[in-house]
C-alpha positions in Angstrom: 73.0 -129.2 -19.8 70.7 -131.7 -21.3 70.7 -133.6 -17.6 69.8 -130.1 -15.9 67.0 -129.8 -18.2 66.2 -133.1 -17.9 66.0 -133.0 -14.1 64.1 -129.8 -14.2 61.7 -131.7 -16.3 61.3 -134.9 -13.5 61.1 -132.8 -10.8 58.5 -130.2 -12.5 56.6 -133.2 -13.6 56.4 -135.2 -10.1 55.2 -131.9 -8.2 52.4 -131.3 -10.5 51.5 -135.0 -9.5 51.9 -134.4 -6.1 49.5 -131.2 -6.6 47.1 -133.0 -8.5 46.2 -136.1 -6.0 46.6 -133.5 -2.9 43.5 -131.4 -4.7 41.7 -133.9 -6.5 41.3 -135.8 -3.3 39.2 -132.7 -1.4 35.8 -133.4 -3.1 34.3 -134.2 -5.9 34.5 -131.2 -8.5 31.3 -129.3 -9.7 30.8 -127.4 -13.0 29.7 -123.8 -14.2 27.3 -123.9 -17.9 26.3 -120.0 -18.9 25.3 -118.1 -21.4 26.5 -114.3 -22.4 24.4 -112.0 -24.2 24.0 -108.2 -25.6 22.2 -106.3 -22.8 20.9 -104.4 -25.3 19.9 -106.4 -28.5 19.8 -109.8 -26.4 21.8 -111.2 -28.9 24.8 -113.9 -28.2 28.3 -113.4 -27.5 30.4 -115.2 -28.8 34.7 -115.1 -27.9 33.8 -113.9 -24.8 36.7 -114.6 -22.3 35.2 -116.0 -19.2 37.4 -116.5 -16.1 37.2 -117.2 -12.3 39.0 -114.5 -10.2 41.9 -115.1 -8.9 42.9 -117.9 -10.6 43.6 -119.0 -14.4 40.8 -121.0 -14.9 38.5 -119.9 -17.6 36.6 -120.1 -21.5 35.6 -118.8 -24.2 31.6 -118.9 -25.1 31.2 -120.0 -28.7 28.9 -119.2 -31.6 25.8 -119.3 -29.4 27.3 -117.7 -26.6 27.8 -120.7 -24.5 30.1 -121.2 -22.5 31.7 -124.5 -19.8 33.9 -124.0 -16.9 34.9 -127.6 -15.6 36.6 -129.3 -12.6 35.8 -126.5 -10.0 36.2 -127.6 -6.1 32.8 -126.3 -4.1 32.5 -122.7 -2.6 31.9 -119.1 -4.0 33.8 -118.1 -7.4 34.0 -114.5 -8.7 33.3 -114.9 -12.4 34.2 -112.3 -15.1 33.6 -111.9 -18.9 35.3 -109.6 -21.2 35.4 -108.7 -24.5 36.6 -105.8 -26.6 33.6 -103.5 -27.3 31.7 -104.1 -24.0 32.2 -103.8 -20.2 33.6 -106.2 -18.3 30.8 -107.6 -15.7 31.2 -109.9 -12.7 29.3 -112.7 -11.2 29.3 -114.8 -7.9 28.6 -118.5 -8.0 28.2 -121.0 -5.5 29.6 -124.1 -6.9 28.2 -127.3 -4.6 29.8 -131.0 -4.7 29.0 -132.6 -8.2 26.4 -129.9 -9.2 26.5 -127.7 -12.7 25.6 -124.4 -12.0 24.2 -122.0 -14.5 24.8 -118.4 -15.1 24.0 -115.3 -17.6 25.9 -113.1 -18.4 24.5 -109.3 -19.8 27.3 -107.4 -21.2 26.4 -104.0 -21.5 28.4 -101.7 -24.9 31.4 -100.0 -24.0 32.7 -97.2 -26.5 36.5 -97.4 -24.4 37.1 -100.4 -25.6 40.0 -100.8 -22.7 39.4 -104.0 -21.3 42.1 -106.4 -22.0 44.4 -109.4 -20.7 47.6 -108.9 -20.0 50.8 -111.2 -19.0 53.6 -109.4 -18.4 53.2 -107.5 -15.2 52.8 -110.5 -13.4 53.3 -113.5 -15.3 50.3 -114.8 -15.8 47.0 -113.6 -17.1 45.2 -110.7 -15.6 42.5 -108.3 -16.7 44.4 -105.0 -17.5 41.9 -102.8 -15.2 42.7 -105.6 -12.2 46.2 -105.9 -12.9 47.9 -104.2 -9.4 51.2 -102.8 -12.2 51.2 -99.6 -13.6 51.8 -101.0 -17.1 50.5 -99.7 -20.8 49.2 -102.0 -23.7 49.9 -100.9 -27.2 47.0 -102.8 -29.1 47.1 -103.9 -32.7 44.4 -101.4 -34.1 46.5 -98.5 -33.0 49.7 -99.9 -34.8 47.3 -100.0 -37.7 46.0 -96.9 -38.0 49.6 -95.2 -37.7 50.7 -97.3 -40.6 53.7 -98.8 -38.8 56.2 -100.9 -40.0 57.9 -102.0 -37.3 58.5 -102.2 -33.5 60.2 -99.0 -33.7 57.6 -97.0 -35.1 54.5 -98.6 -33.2 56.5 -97.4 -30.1 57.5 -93.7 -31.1 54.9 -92.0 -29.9 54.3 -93.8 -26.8 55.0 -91.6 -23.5 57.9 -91.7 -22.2 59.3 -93.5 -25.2 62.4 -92.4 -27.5 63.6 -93.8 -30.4 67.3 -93.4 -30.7 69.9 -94.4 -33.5 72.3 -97.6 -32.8 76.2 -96.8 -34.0 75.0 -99.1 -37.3 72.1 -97.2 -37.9 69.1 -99.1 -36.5 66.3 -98.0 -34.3 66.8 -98.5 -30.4 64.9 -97.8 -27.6 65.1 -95.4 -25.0 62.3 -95.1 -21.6 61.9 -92.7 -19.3 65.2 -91.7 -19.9 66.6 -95.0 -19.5 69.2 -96.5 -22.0 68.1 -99.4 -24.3 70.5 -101.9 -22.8 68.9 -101.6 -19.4 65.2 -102.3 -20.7 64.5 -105.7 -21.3 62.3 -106.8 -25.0 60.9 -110.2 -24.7 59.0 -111.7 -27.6 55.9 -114.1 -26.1 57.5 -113.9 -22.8 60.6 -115.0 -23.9 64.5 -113.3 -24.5 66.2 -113.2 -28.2 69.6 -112.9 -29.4 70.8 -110.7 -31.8 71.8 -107.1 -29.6 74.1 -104.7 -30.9 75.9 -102.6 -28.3 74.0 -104.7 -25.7 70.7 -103.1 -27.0 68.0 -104.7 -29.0 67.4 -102.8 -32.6 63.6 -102.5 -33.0 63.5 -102.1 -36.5 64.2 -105.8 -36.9 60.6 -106.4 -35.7 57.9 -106.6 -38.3 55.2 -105.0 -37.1 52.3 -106.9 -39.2 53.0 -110.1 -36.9 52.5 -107.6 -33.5 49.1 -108.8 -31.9 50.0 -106.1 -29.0 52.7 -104.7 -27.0 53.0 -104.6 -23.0 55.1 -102.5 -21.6 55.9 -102.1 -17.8 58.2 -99.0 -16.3 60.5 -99.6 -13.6 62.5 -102.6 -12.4 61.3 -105.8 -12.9 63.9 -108.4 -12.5 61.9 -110.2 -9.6 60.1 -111.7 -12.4 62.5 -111.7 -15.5 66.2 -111.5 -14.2 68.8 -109.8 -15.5 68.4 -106.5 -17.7 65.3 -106.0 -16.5 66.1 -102.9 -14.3 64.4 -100.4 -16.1 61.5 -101.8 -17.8 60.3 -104.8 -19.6 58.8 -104.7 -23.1 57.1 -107.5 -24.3 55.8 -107.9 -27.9 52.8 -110.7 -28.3 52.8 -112.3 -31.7 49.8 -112.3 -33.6 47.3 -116.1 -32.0 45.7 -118.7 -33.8 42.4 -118.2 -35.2 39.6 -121.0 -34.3 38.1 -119.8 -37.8 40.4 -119.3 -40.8 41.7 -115.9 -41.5 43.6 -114.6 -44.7 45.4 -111.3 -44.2 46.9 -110.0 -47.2 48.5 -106.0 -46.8 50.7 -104.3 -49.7 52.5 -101.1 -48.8 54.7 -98.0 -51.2 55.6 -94.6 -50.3 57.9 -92.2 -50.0 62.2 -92.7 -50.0 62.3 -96.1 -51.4 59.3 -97.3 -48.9 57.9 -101.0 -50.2 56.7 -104.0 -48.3 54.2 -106.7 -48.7 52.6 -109.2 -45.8 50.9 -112.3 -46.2 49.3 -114.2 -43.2 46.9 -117.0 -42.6 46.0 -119.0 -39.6 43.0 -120.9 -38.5 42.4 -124.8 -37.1 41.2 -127.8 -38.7 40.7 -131.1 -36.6 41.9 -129.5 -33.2 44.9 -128.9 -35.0 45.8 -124.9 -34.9 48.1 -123.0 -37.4 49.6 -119.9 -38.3 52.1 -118.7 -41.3 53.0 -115.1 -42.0 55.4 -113.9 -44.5 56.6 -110.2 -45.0 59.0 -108.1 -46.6 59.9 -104.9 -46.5 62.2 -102.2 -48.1 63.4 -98.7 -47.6 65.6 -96.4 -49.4 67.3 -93.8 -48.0 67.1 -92.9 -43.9 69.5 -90.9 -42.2 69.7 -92.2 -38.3 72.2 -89.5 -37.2 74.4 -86.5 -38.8 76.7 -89.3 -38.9 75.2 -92.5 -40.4 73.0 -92.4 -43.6 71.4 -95.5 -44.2 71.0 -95.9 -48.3 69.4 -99.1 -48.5 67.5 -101.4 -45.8 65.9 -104.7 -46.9 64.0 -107.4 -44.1 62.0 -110.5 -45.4 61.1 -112.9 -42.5 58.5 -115.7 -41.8 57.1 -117.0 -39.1 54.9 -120.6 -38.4 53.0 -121.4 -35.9 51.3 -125.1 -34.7 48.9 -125.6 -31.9 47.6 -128.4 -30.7 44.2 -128.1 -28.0 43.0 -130.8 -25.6 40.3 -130.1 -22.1 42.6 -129.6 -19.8 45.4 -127.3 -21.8 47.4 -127.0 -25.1 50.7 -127.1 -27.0 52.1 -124.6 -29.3 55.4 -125.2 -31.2 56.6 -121.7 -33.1 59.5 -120.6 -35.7 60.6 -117.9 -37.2 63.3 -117.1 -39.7 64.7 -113.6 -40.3 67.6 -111.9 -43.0 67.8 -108.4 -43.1 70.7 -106.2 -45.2 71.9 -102.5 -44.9 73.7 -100.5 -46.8 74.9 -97.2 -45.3 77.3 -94.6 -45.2 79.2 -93.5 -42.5 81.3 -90.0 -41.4 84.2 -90.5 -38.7 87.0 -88.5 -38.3 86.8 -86.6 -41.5 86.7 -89.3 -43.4 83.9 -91.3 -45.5 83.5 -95.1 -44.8 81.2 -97.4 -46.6 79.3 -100.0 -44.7 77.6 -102.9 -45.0 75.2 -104.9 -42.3 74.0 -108.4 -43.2 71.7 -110.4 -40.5 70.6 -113.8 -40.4 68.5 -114.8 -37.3 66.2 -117.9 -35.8 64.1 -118.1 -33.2 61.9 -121.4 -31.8 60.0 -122.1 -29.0 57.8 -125.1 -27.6 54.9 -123.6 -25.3 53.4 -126.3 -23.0 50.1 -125.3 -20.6 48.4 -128.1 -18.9 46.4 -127.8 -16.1 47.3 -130.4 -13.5 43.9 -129.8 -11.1 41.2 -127.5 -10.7 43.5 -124.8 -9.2 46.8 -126.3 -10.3 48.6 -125.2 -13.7 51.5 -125.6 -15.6 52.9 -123.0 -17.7 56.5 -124.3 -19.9 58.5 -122.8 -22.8 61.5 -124.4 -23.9 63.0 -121.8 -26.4 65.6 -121.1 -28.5 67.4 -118.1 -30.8 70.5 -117.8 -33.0 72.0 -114.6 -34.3 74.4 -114.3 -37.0 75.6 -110.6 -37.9 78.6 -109.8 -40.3 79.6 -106.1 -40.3 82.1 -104.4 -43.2 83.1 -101.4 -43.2 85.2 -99.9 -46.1 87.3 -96.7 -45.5 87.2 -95.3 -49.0 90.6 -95.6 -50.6 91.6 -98.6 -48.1 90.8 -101.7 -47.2 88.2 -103.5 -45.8 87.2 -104.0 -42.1 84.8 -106.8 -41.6 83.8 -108.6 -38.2 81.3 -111.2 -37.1 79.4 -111.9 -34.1 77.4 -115.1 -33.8 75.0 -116.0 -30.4 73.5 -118.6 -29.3 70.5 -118.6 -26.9 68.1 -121.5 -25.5 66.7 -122.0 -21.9 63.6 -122.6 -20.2 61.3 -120.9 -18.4 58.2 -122.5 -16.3 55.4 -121.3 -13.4 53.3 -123.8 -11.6 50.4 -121.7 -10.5 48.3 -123.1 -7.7 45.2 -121.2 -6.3 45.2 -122.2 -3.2 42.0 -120.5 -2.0 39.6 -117.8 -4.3 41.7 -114.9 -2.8 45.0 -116.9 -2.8 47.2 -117.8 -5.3 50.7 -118.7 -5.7 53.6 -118.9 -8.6 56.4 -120.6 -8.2 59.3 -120.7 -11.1 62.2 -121.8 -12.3 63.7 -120.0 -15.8 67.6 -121.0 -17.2 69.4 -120.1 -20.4 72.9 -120.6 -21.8 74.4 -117.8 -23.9 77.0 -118.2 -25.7 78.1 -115.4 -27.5 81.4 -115.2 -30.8 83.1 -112.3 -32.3 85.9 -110.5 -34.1 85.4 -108.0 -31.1 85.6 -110.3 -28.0 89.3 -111.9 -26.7 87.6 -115.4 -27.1 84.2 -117.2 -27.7 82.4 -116.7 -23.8 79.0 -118.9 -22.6 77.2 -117.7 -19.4 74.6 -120.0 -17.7 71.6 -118.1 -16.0 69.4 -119.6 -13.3 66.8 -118.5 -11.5 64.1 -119.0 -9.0 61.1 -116.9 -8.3 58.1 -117.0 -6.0 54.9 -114.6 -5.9 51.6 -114.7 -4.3 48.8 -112.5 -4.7 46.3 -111.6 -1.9 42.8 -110.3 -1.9 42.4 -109.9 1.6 39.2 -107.1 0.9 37.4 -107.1 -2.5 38.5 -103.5 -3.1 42.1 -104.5 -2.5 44.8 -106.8 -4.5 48.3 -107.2 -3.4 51.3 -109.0 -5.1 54.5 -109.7 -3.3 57.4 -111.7 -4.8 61.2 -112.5 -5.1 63.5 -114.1 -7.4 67.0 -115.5 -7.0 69.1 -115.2 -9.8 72.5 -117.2 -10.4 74.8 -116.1 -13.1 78.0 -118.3 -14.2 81.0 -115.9 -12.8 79.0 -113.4 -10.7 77.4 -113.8 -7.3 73.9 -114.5 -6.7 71.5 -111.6 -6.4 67.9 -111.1 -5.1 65.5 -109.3 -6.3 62.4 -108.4 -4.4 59.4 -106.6 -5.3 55.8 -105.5 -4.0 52.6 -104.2 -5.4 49.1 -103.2 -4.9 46.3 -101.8 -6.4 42.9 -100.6 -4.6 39.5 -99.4 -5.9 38.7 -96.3 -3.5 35.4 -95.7 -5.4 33.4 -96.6 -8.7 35.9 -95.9 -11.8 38.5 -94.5 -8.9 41.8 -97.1 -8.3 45.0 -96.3 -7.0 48.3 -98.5 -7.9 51.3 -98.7 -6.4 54.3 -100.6 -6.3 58.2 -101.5 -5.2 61.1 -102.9 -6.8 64.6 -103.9 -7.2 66.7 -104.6 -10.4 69.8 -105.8 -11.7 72.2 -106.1 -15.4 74.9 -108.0 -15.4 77.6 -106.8 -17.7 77.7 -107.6 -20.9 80.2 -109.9 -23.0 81.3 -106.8 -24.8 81.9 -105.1 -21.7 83.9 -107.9 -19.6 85.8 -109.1 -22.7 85.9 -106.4 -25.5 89.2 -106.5 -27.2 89.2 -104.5 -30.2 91.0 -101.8 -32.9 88.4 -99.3 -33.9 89.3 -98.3 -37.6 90.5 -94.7 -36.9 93.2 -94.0 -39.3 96.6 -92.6 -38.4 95.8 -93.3 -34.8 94.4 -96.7 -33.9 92.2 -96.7 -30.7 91.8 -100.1 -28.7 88.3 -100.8 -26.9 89.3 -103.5 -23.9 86.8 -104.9 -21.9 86.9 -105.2 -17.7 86.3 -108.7 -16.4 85.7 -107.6 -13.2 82.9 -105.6 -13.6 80.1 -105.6 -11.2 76.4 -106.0 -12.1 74.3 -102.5 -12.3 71.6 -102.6 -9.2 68.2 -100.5 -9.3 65.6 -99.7 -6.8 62.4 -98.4 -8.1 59.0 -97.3 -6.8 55.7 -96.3 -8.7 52.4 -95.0 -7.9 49.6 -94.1 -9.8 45.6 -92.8 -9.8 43.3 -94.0 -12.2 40.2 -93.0 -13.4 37.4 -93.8 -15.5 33.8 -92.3 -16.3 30.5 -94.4 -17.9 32.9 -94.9 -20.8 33.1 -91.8 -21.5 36.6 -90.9 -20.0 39.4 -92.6 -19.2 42.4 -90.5 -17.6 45.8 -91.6 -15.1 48.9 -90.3 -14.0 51.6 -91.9 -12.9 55.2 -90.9 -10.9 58.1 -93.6 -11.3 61.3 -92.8 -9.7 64.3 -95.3 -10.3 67.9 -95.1 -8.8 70.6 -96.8 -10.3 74.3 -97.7 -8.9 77.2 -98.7 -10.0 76.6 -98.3 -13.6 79.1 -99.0 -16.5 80.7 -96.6 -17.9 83.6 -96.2 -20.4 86.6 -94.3 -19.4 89.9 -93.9 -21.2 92.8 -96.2 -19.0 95.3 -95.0 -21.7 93.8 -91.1 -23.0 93.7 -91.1 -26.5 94.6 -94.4 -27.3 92.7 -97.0 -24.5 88.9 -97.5 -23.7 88.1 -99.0 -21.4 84.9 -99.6 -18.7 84.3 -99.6 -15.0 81.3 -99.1 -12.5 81.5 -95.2 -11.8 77.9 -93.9 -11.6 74.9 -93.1 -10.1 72.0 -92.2 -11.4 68.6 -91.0 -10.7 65.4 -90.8 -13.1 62.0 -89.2 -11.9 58.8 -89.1 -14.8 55.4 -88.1 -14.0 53.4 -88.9 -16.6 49.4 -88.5 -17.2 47.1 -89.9 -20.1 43.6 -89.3 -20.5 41.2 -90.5 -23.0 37.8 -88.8 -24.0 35.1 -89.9 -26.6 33.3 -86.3 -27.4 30.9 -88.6 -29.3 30.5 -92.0 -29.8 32.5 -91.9 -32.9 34.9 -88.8 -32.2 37.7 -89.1 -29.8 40.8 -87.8 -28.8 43.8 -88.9 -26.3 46.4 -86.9 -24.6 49.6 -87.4 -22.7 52.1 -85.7 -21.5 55.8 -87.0 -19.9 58.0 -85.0 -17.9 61.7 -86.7 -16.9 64.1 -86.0 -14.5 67.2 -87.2 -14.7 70.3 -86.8 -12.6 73.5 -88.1 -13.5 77.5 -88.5 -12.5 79.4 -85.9 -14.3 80.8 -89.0 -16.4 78.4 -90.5 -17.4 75.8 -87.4 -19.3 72.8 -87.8 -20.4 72.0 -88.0 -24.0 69.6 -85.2 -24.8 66.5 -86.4 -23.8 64.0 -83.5 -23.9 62.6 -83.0 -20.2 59.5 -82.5 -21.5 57.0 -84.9 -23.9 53.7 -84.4 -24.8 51.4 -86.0 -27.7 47.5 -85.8 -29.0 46.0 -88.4 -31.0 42.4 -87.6 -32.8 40.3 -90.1 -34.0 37.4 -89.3 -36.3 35.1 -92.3 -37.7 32.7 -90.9 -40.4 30.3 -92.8 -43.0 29.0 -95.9 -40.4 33.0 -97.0 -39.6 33.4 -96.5 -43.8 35.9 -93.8 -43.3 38.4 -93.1 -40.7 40.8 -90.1 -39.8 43.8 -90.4 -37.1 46.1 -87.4 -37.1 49.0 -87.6 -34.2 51.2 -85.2 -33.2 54.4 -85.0 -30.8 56.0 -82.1 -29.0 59.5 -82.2 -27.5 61.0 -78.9 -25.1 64.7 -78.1 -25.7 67.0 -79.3 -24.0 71.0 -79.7 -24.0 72.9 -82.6 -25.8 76.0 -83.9 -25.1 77.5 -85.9 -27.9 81.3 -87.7 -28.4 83.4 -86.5 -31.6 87.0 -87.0 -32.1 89.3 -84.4 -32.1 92.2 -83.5 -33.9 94.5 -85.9 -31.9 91.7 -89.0 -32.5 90.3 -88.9 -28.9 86.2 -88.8 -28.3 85.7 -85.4 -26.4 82.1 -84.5 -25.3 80.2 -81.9 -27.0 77.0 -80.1 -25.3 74.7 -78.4 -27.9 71.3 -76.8 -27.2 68.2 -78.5 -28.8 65.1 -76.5 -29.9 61.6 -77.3 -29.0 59.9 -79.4 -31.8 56.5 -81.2 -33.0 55.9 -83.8 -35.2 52.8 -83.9 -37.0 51.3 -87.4 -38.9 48.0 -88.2 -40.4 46.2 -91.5 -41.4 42.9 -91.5 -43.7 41.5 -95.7 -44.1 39.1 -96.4 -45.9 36.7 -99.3 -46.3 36.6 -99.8 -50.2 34.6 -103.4 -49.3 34.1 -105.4 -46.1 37.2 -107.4 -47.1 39.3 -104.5 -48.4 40.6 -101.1 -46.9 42.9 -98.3 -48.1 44.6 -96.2 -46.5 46.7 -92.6 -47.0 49.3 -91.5 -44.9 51.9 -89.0 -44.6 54.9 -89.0 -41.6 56.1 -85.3 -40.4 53.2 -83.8 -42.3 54.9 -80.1 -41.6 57.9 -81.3 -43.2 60.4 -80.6 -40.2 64.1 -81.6 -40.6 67.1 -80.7 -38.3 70.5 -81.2 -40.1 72.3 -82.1 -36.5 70.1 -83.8 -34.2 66.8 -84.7 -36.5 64.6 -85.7 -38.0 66.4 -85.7 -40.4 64.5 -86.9 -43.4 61.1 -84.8 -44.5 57.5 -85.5 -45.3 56.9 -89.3 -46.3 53.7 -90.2 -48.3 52.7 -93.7 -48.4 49.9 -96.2 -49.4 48.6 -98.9 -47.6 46.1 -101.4 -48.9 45.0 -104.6 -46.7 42.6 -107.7 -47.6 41.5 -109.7 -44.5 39.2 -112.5 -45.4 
């Protein structure tokens, strides 16, 4: 492995060289000095993101508003500044052989706030308006105001987005109708251990150290590989400060509900750091009729080093997790007590150098461990306890060269090793990924941006598979654009699926779950398109239609009925969403945002779907009173009926579906922060305000009141 790596290394190393003497040797570089100011008050700008089109060169203007874009080749840039709060406004400079050039910028106030960058549709940075994906952002202000503790909760009222309940009681993810274990969740870009069923529990994800979350519907392994099919969800951890930041939040409420975060950050000397600490702890919270979690507890820190040079920078990051449950669980008329403990690492080195004026390297070596003991305890008998452990490290890395203003290239190369351990698997199992992408993205015409890619992916015991993908997005008019897009995706069965051999606890009957070693990978092909719209900052509205077919999905079947699980590609499956979102300020401090989801989906008889309710809707208000001192968010949810199909064991000990009808149901929550100081807020909120509980499907748990109070110096 360590020779792999190390050749990846050489090779990565003597191509930038080769990259940097082919471009330094055109002509002598020229320079861009400017300045960016409030059109209105005239006053300076400062953390203003300045970058050239097209490419990933850029700056940030400091305290006076100043800003220096170095090592540019001559011809005609397209320069853009944003910043949260104003409009983003462009510029075209000449840039001649040796010369500096000087601009000003004049950003006008934007009450949409909706310009951001954004990584994960293509891999590197884009402006969100420009980026040619359809693709939401989740920022940090809106996990805020809805008081959210975790990944789970920031995403619940997301379109599209379910939360569902793993079979130990923690919080998965569900998209467009989509199961969990075909959406990928990378953290900065990068994959973690620690699944449970092959899906990711999102509770395990503190929320306080979420800077925002980027999410992208439909297949997208021509960028990320494997379980990527469905969607990618990326959650970016909170940066580095150049100033220094304390961040202090306490938290109690209803059912046992207590936390605490503590975060700092700053630089000193070029040198960059970061440290959070949190812990939280809930009481009682029932996941389904079945499971009934009594106790939850999650501490975890997380450190972060930077160091900054001219030409690019290198961040080293670690975090350490341990979580605990305690729950009860009902299976074939009989009580079992459980007990869930988690230990968990993650690390990553982040190298980004740039090589020439259009060349740049982006690296991350990285690294995760997940150690998960599970005992159950049927009561009157004795215990059951397994173990899973796994391992994960690779690399991923881009080389980025703009070749011209309206040309640029990526060219990758990502590997891991995965080696996964447990009391449910035949034997320990390590599977080697590689792959190797390529995209390039064209402006031909300045109203039109087009992204066309493939990546080859090589997996230790399965054939290689390509995955293609194209995209576009064109303005038709002022505020008017119109994305769409193409793609293929692929999962490769799981460990737990190829090699499962295990006695579930079922007594007087025992049940064995074995896996299928020849299992083929799942394949999607997806397409997207989608209008956007936006008014004088006044309105912002889209809609969207994804449609994504799936084959040869993995299902379980019984190979001995009653007494042997078993899995096998069976299915087909097909999942159409229209969604819309609109956004409108009624005044400058009154707002209000609607969407509304609507999902087909059409399934093999075997394989039904899981209730998802064919129609979503939700409507956040926002009402700032008292000059930003006081602030209301209310939120509510709306779900149509629909059927559900559940598993329950019979008399004889075999899981038999059950279809039961679901009512139409809202949710209702409310947020009231308040600035007590310019350091301090507080803030009052209450979850399922109307106190709505369903005994067989849920919510099952009632109104929750809780207090929030948050120092930031």
């Amino acid at each position: 492995m360590l020779r792999r790596v190390s050749l990846a290394v050489v090779l990565f190393g003597m191509a930038g060289a080769w990259f940097h003497g082919l471009v330094a040797a055109a002509a002598t570089p020229g320079s861009i000095v400017g300045k960016v100011v409030d059109a209105k008050t005239g006053q300076p700008l400062a953390c203003v993101n300045v970058v050239v089109s097209g490419t990933m060169r850029g700056a940030a203007s400091d305290e006076a508003g100043v800003f220096r874009i170095g090592r540019l080749d001559p011809g005609v840039y397209v320069l853009r500044a944003s910043m949260v709060g104003y409009e983003t406004a462009t510029l075209q400079v000449e840039v001649r052989q040796g010369a500096v050039e000087e601009v000003e910028f004049r950003l006008e106030p934007s009450i949409l706030q909706a310009q951001q960058i954004v990584v994960t549709a293509t891999r590197s940075e884009h402006l969100l308006e420009d980026v040619p994906v359809v693709m939401e952002v989740v920022q940090q202000y809106e996990i805020r105001e809805k008081g959210a503790n975790d990944l789970a909760e920031a995403l619940e009222d997301r379109p599209g987005v379910v939360i569902d309940a793993s079979s130990s009681g923690g919080k998965i993810l569900r998209m467009n109708g989509v199961d969990g274990r075909r959406i990928l969740v990378l953290v900065d870009g990068v994959p973690v251990a620690g699944k449970v069923n092959d899906r990711q529990e999102l509770d395990l994800f503190d929320a306080d150290d979420i800077e925002r979350i980027e999410i992208v519907k439909g297949p997208g392994s021509s960028l990320y590989g494997s379980d990527a099919m469905g969607g990618v969800v990326n959650v970016i951890t909170q940066p580095i400060t150049e100033d220094f930041r304390l961040d202090l939040r306490t938290r109690t409420g209803g059912f046992g509900l207590r936390g605490g975060n503590l975060a700092l950050s700053g630089t000193t000397a070029g040198l960059g750091y970061a440290l959070s600490l949190d812990h939280t702890r809930q009481g009682e919270r029932r996941s389904t009729d079945e499971i009934a979690v009594k106790d939850f507890r999650s501490s975890n820190g997380r450190a972060k080093l930077q160091r900054r040079w001219k030409s690019g920078s290198l961040t080293g990051s670690v975090l350490y997790r341990r979580t605990s449950q305690e729950a009860t669980l009902q299976m074939s008329g009989r009580t079992y007590d459980t007990e869930t403990n988690v230990r968990h690492w993650d690390y990553s080195m982040h190298l980004l150098q740039a090589m020439a004026s259009r060349v740049e390297a982006d690296v991350t070596f990285f690294g995760s461990r997940n150690f998960r003991e599970y005992r159950s305890v049927p009561r009157g008998r004795p215990a059951s306890v397994d173990t899973t452990t796994e391992d994960l490290f690779g690399i991923r890395s881009d080389l980025r060269w703009t070749l011209k203003p309206w040309l640029m290239a990526d060219v990758g190369y990502d590997m891991s090793a995965n080696q996964y351990e447990s009391d449910r698997v035949s034997s320990a199992s390590t599977r080697w990924q590689h792959g190797l992408f390529t995209q390039l993205q064209l402006t031909p015409l300045e109203p039109l941006t087009l992204v066309a890619g493939a990546r080859y992916d090589k997996i230790s015991g399965l054939q290689g598979r390509v995955s293609p993908r194209a995209s576009a997005v064109y303005s038709i008019a002022p505020g008017l654009k119109l994305r769409t897009g193409w793609g293929m995706g692929f999962r490769a069965p799981s460990f737990i699926e190829m090699y499962s051999y295990f006695v579930m606890p079922i007594p007087g009957r025992p049940l064995y779950l074995i896996g299928n070693e020849n299992l083929k990978p799942e394949t999607s092909s997806g397409y997207d398109v989608g209008l956007e719209y936006s008014l004088k900052g006044r309105l912002f509205a889209n809609v969207s239609f994804f449609e994504n077919r799936f084959r040869d999905l993995i299902a379980d079947y019984w190979r001995q009925p009653g007494s042997v699980l078993s899995y096998r590609n069976v299915n087909r499956a097909s999942f159409r969403t229209l969604e819309a979102q609109g956004k409108l300020y009624l005044l400058s401090n009154f707002w209000l945002t609607v969407s509304y989801n609507s999902t087909r989906v059409w399934e093999d008889e075997e394989y039904p779907t899981l209730g998802i309710s064919p129609h979503m809707a939700t409507l956040r208000l926002n009402w700032r009173m008292l000059h930003d001192r006081l602030n209301l968010s209310a939120r509510s949810q709306l779900f149509s009926s629909t059927d559900v199909t559940q598993y329950v064991t019979d008399a004889s000990g075999a899981l038999v579906p059950r279809t039961l009808r679901r009512n139409a149901y809202g949710l209702l929550d409310a947020t009231l922060t308040l600035r007590l100081h310019r350091l301090v807020d507080l803030r009052l909120g209450v979850s399922n305000l109307t106190d709505y509980t369903d005994a067989t499907f849920g919510p099952y748990l009632g109104r929750r009141a809780y207090v929030d109070l948050d120092f930031s110096l």
